[in-house]
C-alpha positions in Angstrom: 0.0 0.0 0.0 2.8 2.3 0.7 4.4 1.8 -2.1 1.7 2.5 -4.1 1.6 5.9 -2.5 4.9 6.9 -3.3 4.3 6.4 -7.1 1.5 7.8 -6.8 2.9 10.9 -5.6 6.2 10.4 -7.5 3.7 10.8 -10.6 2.2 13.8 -9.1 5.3 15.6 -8.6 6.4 14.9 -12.0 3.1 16.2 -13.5 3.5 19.4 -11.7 7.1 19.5 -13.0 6.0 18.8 -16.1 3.2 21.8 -16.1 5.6 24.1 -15.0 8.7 24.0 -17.2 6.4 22.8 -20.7 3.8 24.5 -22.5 0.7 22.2 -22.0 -2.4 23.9 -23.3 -1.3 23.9 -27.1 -5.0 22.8 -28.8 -5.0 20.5 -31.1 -7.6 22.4 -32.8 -5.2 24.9 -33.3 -3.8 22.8 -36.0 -6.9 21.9 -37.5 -7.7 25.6 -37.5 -4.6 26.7 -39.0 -4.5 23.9 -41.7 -7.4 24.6 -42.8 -7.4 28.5 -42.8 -3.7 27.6 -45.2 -5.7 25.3 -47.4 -8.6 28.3 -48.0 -6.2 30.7 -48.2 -4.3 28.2 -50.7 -7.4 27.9 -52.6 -7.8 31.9 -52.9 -4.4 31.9 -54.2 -4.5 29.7 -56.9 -7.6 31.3 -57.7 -5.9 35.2 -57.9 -3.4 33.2 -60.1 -6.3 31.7 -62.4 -7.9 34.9 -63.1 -4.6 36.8 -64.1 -5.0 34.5 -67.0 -5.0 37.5 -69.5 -2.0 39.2 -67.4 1.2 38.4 -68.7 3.9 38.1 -66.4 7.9 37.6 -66.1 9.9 35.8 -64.4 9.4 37.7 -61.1 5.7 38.3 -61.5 5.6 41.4 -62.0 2.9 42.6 -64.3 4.0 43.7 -68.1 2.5 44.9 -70.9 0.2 48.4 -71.1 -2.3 47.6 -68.2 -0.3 46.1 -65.3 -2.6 45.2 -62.9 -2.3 45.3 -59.1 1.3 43.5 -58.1 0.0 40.5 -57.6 3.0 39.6 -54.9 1.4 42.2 -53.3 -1.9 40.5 -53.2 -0.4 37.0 -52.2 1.1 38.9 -50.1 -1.6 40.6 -48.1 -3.4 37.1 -48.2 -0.8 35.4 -46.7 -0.6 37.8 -43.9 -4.4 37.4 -43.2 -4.4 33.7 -43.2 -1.6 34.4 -40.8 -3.3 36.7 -38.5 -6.4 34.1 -38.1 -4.6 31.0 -37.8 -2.5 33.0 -35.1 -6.0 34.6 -33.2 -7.9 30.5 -33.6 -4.4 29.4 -32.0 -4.6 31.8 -28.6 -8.6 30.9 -28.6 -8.5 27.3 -28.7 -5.3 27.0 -26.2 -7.0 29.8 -23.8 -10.1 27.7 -24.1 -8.2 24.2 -23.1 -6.1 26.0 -20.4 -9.2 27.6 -18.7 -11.0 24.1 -19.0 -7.7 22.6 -17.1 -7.8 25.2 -14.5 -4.3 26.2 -15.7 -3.0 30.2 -16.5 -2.3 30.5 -20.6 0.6 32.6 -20.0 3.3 31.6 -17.8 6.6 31.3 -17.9 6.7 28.0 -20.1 4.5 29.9 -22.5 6.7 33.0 -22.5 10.0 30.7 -22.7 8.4 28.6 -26.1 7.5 31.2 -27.8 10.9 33.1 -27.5 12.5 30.0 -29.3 9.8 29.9 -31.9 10.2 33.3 -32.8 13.9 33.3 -33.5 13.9 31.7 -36.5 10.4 32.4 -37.3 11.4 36.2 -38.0 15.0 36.0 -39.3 12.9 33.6 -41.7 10.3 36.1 -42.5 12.9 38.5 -42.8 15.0 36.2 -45.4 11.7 36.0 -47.4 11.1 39.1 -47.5 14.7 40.0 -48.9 14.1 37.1 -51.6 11.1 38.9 -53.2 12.1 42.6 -53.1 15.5 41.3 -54.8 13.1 39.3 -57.0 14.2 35.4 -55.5 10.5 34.8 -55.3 11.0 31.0 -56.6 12.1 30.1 -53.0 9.9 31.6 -51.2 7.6 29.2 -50.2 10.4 26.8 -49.7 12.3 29.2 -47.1 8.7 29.8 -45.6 8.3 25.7 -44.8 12.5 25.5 -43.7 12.3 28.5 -41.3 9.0 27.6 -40.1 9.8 23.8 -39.4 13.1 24.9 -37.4 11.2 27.2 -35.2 9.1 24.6 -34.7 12.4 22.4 -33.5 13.7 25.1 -31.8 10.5 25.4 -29.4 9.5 22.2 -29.3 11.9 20.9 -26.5 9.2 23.2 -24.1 5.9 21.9 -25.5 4.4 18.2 -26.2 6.9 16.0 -28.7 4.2 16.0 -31.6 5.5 20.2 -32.3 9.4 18.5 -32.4 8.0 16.1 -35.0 6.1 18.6 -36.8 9.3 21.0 -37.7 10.7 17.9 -39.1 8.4 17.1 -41.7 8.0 21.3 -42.4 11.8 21.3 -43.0 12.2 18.2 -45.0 8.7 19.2 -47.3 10.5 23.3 -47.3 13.6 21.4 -48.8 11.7 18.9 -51.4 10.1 22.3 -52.5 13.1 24.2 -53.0 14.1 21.1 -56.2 10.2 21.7 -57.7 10.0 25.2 -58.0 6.6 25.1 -60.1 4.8 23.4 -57.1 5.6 26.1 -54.5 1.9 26.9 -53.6 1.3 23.0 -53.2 4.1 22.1 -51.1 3.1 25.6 -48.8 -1.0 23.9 -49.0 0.6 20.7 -48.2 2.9 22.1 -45.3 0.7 24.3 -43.8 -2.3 23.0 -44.2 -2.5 18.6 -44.8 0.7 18.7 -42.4 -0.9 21.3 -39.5 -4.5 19.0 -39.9 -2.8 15.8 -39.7 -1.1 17.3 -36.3 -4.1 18.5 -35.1 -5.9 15.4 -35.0 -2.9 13.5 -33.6 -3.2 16.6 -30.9 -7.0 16.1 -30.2 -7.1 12.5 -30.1 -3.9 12.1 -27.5 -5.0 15.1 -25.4 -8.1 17.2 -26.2 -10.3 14.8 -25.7 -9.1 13.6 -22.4 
């Protein structure tokens, strides 16, 4: 019987180790979230592509002939930026919701501490990308966007649940099969950021949403 105690208590202590030095209330439907606001937004894009059929453009995209229309990297751009702002806003709903429903604070110091390591390489990668397109690099873009984006996820994911570690890995290996298919850039960006964030999300749900 006393035995049992201690392991009992050994497991308790542990948890509340755990709580404190790891980020705990990441949602898995987060990811779903987030996947599939990238897959919409993916959709729009191709779509703003589709309907510049009469636009010709160079190399760089940029819009030639006597009627340029709107810079279309421009209006990727802003799209991109709104898919990121929702998936970002579903992200801090969901995990506020799941921390709340734990009895657990959102923002701690594990919180705080994650998201210092995810943002590192998350801006010097947005920065890189954004040096890429006004020097006219656009081709890899999208593959910087999944390399950057999968190493922040690496970086952070030694404070949050292994699944974010495992994640990065796929983001960085589908970011370099991108940058040797140039063509396919907005499919390996639907794929990363959306099938892969999905795919996550349910994995997330299953093992710990819905206990």
């Amino acid at each position: 019987m006393s035995n049992n105690t201690n392991i009992e208590d050994l497991k308790h202590i542990r948890n509340l180790m755990e709580r404190s030095s790891k980020f705990l209330s990441l949602s898995g439907l987060s990811g779903i979230s987030a996947g599939t606001l990238a897959l919409v937004g993916a959709a729009v894009a191709y779509f703003v592509l589709l309907k510049q059929g009469a636009v010709k453009y160079d190399e760089h995209m940029n819009a030639t002939g006597n009627n340029p229309v709107f810079g279309i990297r421009l209006q990727l751009a802003l799209l991109a930026g709104t898919v990121l702002i929702c998936a970002v806003c579903a992200a801090w709903y969901f995990s506020l919701h799941k921390a709340k429903k734990a009895g657990l604070k959102l923002w701690t110091v594990a919180t705080r501490r994650t998201l210092y390591h995810f943002m590192i390489p998350l801006i010097a990668g947005g920065i890189f990308c954004i040096a890429m397109a006004l020097n006219n690099n656009i081709h890899l873009v999208a593959s910087a966007m999944l390399v950057f984006y999968g190493l922040a996820l690496v970086n952070s994911g030694k404070f949050t649940v292994d699944e974010v570690h495992y994640l990065g890995i796929c983001e960085i290996i589908l970011g370099l099969a991108a940058g040797f298919f140039l063509n396919y850039g907005l499919l390996f960006w639907a794929a990363g950021f959306g099938v892969l964030h999905i795919l996550y999300g349910i994995r997330m749900y299953n093992k710990y949403d819905r206990k």
